[in-house]
C-alpha positions as CSV (number, residue, x, y, z in Angstrom):
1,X,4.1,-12.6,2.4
2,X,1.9,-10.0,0.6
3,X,2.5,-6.1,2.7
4,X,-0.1,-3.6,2.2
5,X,-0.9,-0.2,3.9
6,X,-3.9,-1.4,4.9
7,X,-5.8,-5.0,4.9
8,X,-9.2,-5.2,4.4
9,X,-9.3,-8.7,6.1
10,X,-12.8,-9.5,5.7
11,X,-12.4,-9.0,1.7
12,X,-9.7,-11.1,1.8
13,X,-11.1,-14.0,3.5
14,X,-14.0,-14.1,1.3
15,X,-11.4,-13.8,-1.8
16,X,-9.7,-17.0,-0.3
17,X,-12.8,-19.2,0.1
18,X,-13.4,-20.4,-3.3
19,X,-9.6,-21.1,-3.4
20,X,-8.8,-23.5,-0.6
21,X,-12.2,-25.0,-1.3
22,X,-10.8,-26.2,-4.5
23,X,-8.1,-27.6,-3.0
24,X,-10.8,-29.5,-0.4
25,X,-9.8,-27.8,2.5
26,X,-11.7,-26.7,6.0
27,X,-11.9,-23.4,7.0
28,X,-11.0,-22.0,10.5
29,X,-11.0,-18.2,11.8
30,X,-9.7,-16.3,14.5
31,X,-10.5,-12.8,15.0
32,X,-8.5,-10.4,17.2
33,X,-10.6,-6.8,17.0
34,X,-8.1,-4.2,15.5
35,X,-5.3,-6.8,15.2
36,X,-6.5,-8.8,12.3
37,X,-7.4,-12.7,11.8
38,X,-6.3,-15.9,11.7
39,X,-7.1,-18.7,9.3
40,X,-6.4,-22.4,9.2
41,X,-7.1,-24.4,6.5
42,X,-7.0,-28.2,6.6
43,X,-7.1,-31.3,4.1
44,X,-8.1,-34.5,4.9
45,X,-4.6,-35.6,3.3
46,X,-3.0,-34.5,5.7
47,X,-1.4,-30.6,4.5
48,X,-2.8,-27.2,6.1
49,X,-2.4,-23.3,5.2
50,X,-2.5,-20.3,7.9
51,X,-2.7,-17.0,6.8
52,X,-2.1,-14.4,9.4
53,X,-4.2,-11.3,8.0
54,X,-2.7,-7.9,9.8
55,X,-3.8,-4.7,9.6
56,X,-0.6,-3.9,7.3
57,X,-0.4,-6.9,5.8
58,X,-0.7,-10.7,5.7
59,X,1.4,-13.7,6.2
60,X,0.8,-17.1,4.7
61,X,2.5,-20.4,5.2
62,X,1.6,-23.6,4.0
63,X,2.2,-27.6,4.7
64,X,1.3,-28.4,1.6
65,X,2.0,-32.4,0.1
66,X,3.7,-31.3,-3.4
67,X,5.6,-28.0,-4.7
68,X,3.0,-27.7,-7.1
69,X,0.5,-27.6,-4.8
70,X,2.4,-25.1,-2.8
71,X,2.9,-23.1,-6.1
72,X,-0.3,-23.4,-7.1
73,X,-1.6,-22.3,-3.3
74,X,1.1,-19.0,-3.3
75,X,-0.2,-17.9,-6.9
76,X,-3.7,-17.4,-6.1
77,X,-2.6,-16.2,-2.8
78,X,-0.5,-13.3,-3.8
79,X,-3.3,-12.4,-6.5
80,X,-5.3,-11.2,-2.7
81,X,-3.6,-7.9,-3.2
82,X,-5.6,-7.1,-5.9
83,X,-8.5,-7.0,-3.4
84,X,-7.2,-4.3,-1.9
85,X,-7.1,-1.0,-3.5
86,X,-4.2,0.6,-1.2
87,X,-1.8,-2.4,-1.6
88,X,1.7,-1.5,-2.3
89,X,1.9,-4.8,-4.8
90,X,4.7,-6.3,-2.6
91,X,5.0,-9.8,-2.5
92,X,8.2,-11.7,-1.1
93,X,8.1,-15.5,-0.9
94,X,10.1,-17.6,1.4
95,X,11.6,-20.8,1.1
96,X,9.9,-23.6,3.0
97,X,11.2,-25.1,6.0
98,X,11.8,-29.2,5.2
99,X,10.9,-31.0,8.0
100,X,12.0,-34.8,9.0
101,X,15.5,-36.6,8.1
102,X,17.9,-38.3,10.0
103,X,19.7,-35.4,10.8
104,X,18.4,-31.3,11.4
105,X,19.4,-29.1,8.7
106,X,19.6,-25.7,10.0
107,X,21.3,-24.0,12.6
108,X,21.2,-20.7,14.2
109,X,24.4,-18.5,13.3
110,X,25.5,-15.8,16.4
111,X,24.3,-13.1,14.9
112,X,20.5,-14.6,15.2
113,X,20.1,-16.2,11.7
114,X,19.4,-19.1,10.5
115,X,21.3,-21.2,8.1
116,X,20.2,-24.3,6.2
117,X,22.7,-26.5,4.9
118,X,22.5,-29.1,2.0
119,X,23.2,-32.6,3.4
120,X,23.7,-36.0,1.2
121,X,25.1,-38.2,3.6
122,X,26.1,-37.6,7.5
123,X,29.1,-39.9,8.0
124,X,29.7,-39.3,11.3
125,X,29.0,-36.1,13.6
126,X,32.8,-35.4,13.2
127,X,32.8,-35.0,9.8
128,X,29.3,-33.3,9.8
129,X,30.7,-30.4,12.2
130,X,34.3,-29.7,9.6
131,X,31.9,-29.7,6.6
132,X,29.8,-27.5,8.1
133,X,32.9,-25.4,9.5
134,X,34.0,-25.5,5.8
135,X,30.9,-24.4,4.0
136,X,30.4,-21.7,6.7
137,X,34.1,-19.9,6.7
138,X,35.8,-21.4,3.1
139,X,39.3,-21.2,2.4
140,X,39.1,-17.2,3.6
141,X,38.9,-18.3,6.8
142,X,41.6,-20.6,6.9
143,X,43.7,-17.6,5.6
144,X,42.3,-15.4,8.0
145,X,43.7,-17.6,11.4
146,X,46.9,-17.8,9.1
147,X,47.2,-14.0,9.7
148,X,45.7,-13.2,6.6
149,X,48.7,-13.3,4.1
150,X,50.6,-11.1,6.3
151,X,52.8,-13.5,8.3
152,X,56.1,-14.7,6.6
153,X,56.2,-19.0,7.6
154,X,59.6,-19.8,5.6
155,X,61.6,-21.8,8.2
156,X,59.0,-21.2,10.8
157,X,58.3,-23.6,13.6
158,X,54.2,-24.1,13.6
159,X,52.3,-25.5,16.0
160,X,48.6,-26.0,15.1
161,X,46.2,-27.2,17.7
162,X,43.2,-29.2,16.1
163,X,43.0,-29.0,12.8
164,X,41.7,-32.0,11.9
165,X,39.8,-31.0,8.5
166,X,43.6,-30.8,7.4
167,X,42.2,-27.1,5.9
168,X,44.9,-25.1,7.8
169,X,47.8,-27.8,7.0
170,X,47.2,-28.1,3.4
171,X,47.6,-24.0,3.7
172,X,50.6,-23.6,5.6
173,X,52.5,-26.2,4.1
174,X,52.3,-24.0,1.1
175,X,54.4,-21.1,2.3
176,X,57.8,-23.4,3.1
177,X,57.8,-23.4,7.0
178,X,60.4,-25.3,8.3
179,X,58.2,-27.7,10.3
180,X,54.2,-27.5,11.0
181,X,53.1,-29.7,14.1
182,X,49.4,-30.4,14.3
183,X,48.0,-32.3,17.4
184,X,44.1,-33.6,16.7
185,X,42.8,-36.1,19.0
186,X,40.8,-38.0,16.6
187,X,42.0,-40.9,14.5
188,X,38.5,-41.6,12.9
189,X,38.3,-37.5,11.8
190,X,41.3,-37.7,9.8
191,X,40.8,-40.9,8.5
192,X,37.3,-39.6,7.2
193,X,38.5,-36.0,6.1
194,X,41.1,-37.5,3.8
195,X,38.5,-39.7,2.0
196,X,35.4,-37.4,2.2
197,X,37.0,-34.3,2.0
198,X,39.4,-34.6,-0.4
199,X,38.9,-30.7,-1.7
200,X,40.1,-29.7,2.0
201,X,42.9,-31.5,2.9
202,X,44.2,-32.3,-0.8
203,X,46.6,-34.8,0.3
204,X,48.4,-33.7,3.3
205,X,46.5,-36.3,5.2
206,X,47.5,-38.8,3.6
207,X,51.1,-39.5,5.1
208,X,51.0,-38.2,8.8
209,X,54.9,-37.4,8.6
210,X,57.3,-35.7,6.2
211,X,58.1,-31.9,6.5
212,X,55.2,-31.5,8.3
213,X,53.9,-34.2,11.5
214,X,50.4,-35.0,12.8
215,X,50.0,-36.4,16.1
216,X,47.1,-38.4,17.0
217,X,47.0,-37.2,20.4
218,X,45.2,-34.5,23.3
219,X,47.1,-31.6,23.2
220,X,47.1,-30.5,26.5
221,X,49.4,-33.5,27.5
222,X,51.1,-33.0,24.4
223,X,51.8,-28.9,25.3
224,X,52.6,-29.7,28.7
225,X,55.2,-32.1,27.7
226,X,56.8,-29.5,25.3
227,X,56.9,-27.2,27.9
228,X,58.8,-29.1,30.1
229,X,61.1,-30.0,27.0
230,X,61.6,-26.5,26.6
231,X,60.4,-26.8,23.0
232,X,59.1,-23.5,21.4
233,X,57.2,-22.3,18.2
234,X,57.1,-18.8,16.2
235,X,53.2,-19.5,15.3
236,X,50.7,-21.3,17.8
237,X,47.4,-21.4,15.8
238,X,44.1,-22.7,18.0
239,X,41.7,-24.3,15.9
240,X,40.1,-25.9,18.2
241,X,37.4,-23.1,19.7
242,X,36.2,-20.0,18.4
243,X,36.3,-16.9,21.3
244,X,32.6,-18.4,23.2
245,X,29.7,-16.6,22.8
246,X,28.7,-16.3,26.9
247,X,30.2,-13.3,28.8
248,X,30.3,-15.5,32.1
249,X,34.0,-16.5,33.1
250,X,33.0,-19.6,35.0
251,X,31.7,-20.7,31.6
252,X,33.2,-23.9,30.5
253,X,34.1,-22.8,27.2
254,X,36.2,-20.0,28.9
255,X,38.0,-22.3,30.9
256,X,38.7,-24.4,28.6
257,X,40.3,-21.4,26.7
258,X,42.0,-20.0,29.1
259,X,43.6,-23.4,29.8
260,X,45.1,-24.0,26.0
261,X,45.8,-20.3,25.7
262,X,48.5,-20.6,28.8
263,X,49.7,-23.7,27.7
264,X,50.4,-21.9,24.5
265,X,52.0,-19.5,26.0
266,X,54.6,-21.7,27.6
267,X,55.7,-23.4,24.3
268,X,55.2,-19.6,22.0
269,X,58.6,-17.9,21.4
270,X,59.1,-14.5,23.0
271,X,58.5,-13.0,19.7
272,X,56.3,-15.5,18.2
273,X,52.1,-15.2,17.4
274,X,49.1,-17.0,18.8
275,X,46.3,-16.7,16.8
276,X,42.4,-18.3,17.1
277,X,38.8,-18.3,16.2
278,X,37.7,-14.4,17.2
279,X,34.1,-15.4,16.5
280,X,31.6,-12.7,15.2
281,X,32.6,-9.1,14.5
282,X,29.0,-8.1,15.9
283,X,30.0,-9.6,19.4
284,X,31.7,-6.8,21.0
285,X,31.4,-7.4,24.5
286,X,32.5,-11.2,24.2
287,X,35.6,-9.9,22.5
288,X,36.4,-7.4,24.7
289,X,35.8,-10.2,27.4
290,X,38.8,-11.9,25.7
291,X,41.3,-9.2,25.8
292,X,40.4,-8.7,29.7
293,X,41.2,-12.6,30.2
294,X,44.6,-11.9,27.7
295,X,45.0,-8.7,30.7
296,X,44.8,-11.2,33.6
297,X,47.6,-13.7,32.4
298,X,50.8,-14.0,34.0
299,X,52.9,-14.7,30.8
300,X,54.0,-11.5,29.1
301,X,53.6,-12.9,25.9
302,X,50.0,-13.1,25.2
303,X,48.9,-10.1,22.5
304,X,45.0,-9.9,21.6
């Protein structure tokens, strides 16, 4: 993209001739009155170039076959400006958007942008969503749900809900608790994580009991059981949702939060810490959302 104070589009156009027909392609132009042109160059191979000319500046994208004909196309491109004796000389490129594969690579974050993400080999959708969680967030995050370095877990009764990349495990085990619990509902994720994703989980996937357990199991059942056995924990950590993005209460996602959060309740000592996914610090209103819901509970316990 090449910004100017002011685009002479006309020159520019007749600049840009002699270049795309050296490259064999057809011309096309659009003209709006004060609010610039549109061209569209084709090639009977199959790639095409637009270049959106405004009256502050132009745009250009192309679908070209090669990066050196992309290259090639962007250096003669960006040499319009000298056309133009009130150009600033600013030129920014952008990296191309690659189209086709098995699998899309980029997602929109919520805070509007958009992420692409290096992919080799999709497993399984399982595995896809941790290593995307993992390249997104990194060990910080996994500190971060753990309270940050704050929290003292010697002798400490954990309960983690989800989990299944084994990133938050591998972490507490670290700091001595005296027994971690994690509950993940899917065999075939941990059974991928530990041979995929070795620099996650390390090893602690590897034998499901020891000082610390893994059950292979839903953990609503598995919380409701607890609470009728009276069993409680000083740490309750939800990995299995982030706070949702949608203000609306009879969202799924919120029910399904407010579920596990007073199940968690039940089995969270009256002194003990519940911590999750807060989501974006940009989303105000959704977290304030979540402290009303925290308002609305029964249990004395729950704490934003």
């Amino acid at each position: 993209m090449a910004a100017a104070r002011h685009t002479d589009g006309e020159t520019i156009l007749k600049g840009l001739q002699p270049i795309f027909q050296e490259q064999g392609m057809v011309e096309s132009v659009h003209t709006w009155q004060d609010n610039g042109y549109l061209a569209t160059y084709t090639n009977k191979n199959g790639s095409f170039a637009n270049l959106r000319i405004h009256p502050r500046g132009l745009v250009y994208d192309s679908d070209a076959q090669s990066k050196e004909e992309i290259d090639t196309l962007l250096n003669k491109v960006e040499r319009m400006k000298e056309l133009n004796q009130d150009s600033t000389g600013q030129v920014k490129r952008l990296p191309p958007v690659v189209r086709g594969g098995g699998m899309g690579r980029y997602w929109p974050t919520a805070v509007g942008r958009l992420v692409k993400y290096h992919i080799d080999e999709v497993v399984n959708l399982e595995i896809f969503s941790s290593l995307l969680g993992m390249l997104i967030w990194q060990r910080v995050t996994w500190r971060a749900i753990m309270g940050s370095g704050k929290e003292d877990y010697t002798g400490k009764d954990v309960l983690v809900l989800g989990g299944g990349g084994g990133g938050i495990l591998r972490e507490i085990v670290k700091l001595k608790p005296k027994m971690v619990t994690m509950v993940e509902i899917d065999q075939m994720m941990i059974d991928r994580c530990k041979k995929y994703m070795r620099k996650t989980c390390s090893d602690v996937l590897d034998n499901l009991k020891g000082d610390y357990q893994v059950l292979i199991e839903d953990c609503i059942p598995v919380l409701k059981r607890y609470a009728k056995e009276g069993r409680e924990f000083d740490y309750v950590i939800n990995d299995l949702t982030a706070v949702p993005v949608s203000t609306s209460p009879e969202d799924s996602m919120w029910e399904f939060l407010r579920l596990i959060l007073d199940l968690s309740m039940k089995v969270l000592k009256q002194d003990g810490k519940y911590f999750l996914w807060g989501n974006c610090v940009n989303l105000t209103e959704t977290l304030s959302f979540y402290e009303e819901q925290l308002g609305h509970m029964y249990c004395p316990k729950a704490k934003p």
